[in-house]
N, C-alpha and C positions, 0 to 999 in steps of 0.2 A: 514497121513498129518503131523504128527510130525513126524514122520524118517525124510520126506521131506528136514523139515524148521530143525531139526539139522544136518541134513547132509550139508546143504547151511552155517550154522553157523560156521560149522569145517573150509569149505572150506572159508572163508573169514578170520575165526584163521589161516589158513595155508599157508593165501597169502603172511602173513608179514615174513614169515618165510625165506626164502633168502635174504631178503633184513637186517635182524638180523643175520644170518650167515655172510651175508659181512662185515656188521660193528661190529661182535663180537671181531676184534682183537685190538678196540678200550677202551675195558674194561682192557687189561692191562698197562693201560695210567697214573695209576694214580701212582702217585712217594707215595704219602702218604698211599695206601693200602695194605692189609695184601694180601698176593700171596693164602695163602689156602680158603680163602673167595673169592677172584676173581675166582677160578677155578672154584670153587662150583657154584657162580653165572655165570659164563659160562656154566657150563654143564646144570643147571637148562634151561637157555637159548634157547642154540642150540637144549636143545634134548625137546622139550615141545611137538614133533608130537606122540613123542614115548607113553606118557599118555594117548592121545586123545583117539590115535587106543588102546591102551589098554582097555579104557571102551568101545568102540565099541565091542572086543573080549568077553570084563569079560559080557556084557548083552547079547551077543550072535546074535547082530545086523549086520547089510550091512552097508555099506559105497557106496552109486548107485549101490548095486548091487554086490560092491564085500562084500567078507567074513571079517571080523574084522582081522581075524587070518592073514587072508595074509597080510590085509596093517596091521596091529602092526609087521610083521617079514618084512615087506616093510622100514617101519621108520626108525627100529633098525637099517637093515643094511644102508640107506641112511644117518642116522644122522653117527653112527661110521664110515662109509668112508668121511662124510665129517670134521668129529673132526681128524680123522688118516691124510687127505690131509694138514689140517689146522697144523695139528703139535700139536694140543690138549692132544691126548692122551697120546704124551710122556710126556708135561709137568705133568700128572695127575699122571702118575707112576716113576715120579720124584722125587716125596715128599719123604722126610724122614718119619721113623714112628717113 
């Protein structure tokens, strides 16, 4: 009964999730913010599926059914294709060190 009601939980966390992908290119809007703080809180952002399914992996749990492991290697690669589409990633390996 609880797998149930957290697996219903994720999926209501993971509706809002494109609709924060489309307006993530709105975070670097701000004239007065620091650039390596905005990227950080974009990546926090767009990539928040990739944690979820990771505790599903790390307690060894289903997601309806599927395996953790696949939807956590599911996230990774959906959120990096859509940070690489977005043009994310080059900003992130842009920084100076």
């Amino acid at each position: 009964m609880m797998g149930i009601l957290a697996d219903i939980l994720v999926t209501i966390l993971l509706l809002g999730w494109p609709i924060i992908l489309m307006m993530s290119p709105v975070a670097f809007d701000n004239p007065y913010g620091d650039d390596k703080k905005q990227v950080l809180l974009l990546l926090i952002m767009v990539g928040y599926p990739v944690p979820l399914f990771g505790l599903y992996w790390l307690f060894g749990s289903d997601y309806f059914g599927i395996s953790g492991l696949v939807c956590l290697l599911a996230s990774i690669l959906l959120v990096l294709s859509a940070m690489h589409f977005l043009g994310y990633l080059k900003w992130v390996f842009s920084f100076e060190k």
